[in-house]
C-alpha positions in Angstrom: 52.3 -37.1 20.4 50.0 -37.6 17.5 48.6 -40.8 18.6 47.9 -39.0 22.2 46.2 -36.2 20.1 43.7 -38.5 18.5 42.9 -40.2 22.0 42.0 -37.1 23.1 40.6 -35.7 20.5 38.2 -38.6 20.6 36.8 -37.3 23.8 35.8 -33.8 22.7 31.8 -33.5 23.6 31.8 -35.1 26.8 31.3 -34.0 29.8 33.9 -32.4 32.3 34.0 -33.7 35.7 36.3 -32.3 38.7 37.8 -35.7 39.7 36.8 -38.0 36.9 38.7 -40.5 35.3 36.5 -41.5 32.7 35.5 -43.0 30.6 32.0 -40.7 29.7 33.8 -37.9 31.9 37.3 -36.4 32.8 38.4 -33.2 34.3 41.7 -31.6 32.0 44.5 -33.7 34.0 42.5 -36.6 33.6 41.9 -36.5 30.1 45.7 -35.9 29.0 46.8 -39.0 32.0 44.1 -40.9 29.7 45.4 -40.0 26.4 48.9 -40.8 26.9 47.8 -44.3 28.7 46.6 -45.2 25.3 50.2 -45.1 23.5 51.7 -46.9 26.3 52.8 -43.9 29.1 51.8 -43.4 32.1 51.6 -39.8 33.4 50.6 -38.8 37.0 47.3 -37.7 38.1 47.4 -34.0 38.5 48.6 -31.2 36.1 51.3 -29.7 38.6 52.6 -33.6 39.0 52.4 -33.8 34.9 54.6 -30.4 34.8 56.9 -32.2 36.6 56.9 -35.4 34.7 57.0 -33.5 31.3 60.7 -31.7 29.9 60.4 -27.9 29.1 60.0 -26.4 25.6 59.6 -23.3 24.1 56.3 -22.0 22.4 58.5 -21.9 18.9 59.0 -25.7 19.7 55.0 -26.5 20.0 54.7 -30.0 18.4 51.3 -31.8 18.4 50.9 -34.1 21.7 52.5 -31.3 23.9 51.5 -29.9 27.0 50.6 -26.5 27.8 50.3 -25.4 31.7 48.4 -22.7 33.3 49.2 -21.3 36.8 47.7 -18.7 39.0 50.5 -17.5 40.4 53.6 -18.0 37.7 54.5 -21.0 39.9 54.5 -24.8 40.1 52.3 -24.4 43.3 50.0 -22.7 41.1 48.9 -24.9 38.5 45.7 -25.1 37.7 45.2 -26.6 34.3 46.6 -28.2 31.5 45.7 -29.0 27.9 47.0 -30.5 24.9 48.9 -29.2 21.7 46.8 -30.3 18.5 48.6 -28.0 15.8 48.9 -24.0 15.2 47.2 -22.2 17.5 45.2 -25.4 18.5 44.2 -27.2 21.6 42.5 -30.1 23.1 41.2 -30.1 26.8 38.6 -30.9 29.4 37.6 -27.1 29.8 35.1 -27.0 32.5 31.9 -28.0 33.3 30.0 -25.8 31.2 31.8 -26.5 28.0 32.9 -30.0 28.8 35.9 -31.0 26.4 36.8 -29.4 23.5 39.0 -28.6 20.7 39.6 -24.7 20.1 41.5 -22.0 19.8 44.5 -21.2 22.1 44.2 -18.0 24.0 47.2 -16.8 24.8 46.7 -15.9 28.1 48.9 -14.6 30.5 48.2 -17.6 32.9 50.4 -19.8 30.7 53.2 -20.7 33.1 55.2 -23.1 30.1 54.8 -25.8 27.8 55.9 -29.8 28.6 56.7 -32.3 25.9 56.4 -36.0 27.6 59.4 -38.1 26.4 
């Protein structure tokens, strides 16, 4: 998970693209499907096929590399986004494309459908 981290975190400052792949631009699926390539896995393409691919946790059981999901409507069918674990209260993810990709604070917010550790 660590080694995923760094990939990532290697990204922050550029620029967020709906669609890219890389490797000046990504949207937030992109980014994690890139930082996982880089330690040897391959992860789908989109954050609800990455929920998928990735085994449930609990918040309590947050390690760095993890996934967290956001949905629009508490469902699969609703993902919308997904960023990456860096540490406490931590995350790393293509945000949008005014902010680009970033490393910041968690909000808690109540569009957090779960969390995915990839195995």
């Amino acid at each position: 998970g660590q080694s995923a981290v760094n990939a990532a975190m290697g990204k922050t400052g550029l620029t967020y693209i709906l669609g890219a792949n890389g490797p000046n631009a990504y949207d937030c699926s992109s980014l994690v499907k890139y930082a996982y390539s880089t330690v040897g896995i391959t992860l789908p393409r989109v954050s609800r096929d990455q929920w998928s691919a990735t085994t449930r946790i609990s918040k309590a059981d947050l390690q760095p590399g993890d996934l967290i999901f956001y949905s629009n409507n508490g469902t699969r069918s609703g993902i919308y986004h997904v960023a990456m674990y860096t540490g406490p209260g931590m995350r790393v993810h293509a945000a949008n494309p005014r902010k680009g990709i970033l490393h910041e604070k968690i909000y808690w917010e109540n569009t957090i459908i779960g969390f995915g550790r990839v195995s």
